[in-house]
N, C-alpha and C positions, 0 to 999 in steps of 0.2 A: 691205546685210546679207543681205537675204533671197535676191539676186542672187548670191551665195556660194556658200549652203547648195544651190539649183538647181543651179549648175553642179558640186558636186562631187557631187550624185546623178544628175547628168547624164554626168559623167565615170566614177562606178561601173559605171551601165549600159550604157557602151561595153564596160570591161574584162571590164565579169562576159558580156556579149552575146560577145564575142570569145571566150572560151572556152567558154560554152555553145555559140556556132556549132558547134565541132569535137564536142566533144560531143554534138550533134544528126547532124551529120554521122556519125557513127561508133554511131550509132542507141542511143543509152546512154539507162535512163533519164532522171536528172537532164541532160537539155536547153538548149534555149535559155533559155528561158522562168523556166524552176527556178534557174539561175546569175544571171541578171538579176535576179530579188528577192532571192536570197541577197544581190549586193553591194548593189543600191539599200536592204536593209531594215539593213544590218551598216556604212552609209556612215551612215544616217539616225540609228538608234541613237545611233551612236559621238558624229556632232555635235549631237544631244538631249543628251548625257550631255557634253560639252566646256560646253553653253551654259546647262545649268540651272545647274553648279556653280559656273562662273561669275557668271551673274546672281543666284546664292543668295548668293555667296562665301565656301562651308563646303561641304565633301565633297569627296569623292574624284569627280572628272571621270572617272576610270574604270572606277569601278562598273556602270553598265550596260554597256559594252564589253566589262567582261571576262563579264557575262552571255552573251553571243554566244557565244565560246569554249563554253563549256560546253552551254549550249543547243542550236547547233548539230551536236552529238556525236549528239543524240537523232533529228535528221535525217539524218543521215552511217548510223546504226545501223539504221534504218527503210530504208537502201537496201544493205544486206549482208544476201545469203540463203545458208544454209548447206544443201548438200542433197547427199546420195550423196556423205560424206566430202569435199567440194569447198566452196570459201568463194567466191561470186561477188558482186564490185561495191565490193570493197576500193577500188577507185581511182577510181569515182566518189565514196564515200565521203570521201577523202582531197583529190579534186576540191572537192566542196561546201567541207570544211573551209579549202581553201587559197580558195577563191575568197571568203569571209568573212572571211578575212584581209587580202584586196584591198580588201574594203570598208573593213573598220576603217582602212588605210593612207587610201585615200584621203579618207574623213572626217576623218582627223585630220590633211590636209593636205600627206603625204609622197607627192603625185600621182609625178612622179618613177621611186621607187621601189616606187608600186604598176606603175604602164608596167611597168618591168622586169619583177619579179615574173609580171606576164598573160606575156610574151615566154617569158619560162624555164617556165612551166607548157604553153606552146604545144607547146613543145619539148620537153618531157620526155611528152606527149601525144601527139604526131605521131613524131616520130624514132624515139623509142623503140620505138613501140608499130611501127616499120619491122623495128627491131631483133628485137624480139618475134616477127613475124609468118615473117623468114627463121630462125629457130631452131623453132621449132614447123613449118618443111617441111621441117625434118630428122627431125622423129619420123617413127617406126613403128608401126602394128598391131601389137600381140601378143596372142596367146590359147593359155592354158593349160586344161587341165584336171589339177587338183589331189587325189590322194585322200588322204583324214587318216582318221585312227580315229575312232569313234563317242565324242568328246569336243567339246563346246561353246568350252571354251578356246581350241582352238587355229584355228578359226572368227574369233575374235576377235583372237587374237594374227595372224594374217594380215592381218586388216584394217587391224591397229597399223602391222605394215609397209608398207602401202600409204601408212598415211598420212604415217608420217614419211619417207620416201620422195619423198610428195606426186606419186602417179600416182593420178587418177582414172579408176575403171571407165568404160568405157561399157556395159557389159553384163556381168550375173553370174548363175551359175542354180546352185542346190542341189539335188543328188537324195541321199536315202537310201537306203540298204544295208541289210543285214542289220545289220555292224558297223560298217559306214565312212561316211564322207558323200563326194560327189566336188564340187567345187566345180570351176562353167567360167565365168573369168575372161578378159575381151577386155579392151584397155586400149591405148590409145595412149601412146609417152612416148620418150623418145630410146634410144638403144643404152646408152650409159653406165648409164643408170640402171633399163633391163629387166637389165643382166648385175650389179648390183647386187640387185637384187630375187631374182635365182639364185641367186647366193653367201651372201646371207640366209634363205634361204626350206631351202635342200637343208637344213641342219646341225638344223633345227627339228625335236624328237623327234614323232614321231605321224604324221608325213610319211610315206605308204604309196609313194605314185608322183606325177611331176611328167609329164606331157607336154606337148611346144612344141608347137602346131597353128595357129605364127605364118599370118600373111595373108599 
């Protein structure tokens, strides 16, 4: 019996080690190390919670399982920083969360389909992130310099567009005027969506002058 419980935190720690690998590999916070106690602590769990309810023989066997779930939301949250209108570490976040899914699979004996599962997270980590990497060396530098009227709003309404947009600055500087503020915005992001930010940005009232001073 106890020979069981072993090898399926024996078998977590492969899976959850397998994707922390790449994850280490690709210099992410959460890790090797971090991935490996998520599935060893979310395989452990799960078969605590199969074996007391059993041995009680009253309750729900998956009450502490579905504690995980939810618990580990507050770890996943603890690795997403929001800074300069940019969300970074969504997908280690999403990482954590799927690799505690792996555990609960394999504590609850669907070894199987947690294998799969580590495979297709491999892949959606490695390939994609290939896919990813040839679309982001198709952007370009762009830098504007933007004059608006001596109004706060539309400071604001600029950066609306930025965000739904989803271009982050890499560098922005404000000077004041007498009446006007100029705003010099540099930003990386592909052609489609810098000629998109134009067609939005001209028609916006308080808009004095736009200059491109692309790189």
């Amino acid at each position: 019996m106890e020979l069981d419980i072993l090898l399926k935190i024996f078998l977590a720690a492969i899976l959850g080690g397998i994707v922390g690998l790449e994850r280490e590999l690709s210099q992410k916070e959460a890790g090797l190390r971090t991935n490996i106690l998520i599935a060893v602590g979310s395989a452990f769990i799960t078969i605590l919670s199969i074996k007391i309810a059993s041995a009680a023989q009253v309750g729900d066997p998956a009450r502490l399982s579905a504690q995980i779930v939810s618990g580990i939301g507050f770890l996943g949250a603890g690795a997403i920083i929001q800074a300069r209108f940019a969300v970074h570490g969504l997908t280690t976040a999403a990482t954590i969360w799927t690799v505690a899914a792996i555990g609960i699979g394999v504590g609850s004996g669907y070894y199987f389909t947690s294998f799969l599962v580590t495979i297709l997270v491999l892949i959606i980590l490695s390939m994609f992130r290939a896919i990813s990497d040839m679309l982001e060396r198709q952007k370009k530098m762009y830098a504007y310099i933007i004059r608006i009227e001596d109004n706060a709003a539309l400071m604001i309404e600029i950066k609306k567009l930025l965000i739904d947009l989803n271009i982050h600055y890499i560098r922005s500087n404000l000077r004041k005027y007498d009446s006007a503020y100029e705003i010099e915005l540099v930003f990386i992001t592909s052609e489609t969506k810098n000629n998109l930010f134009v067609e939005r940005i001209m028609p916006i009232q308080g808009i004095l002058e736009i200059i491109n001073e692309s790189l």
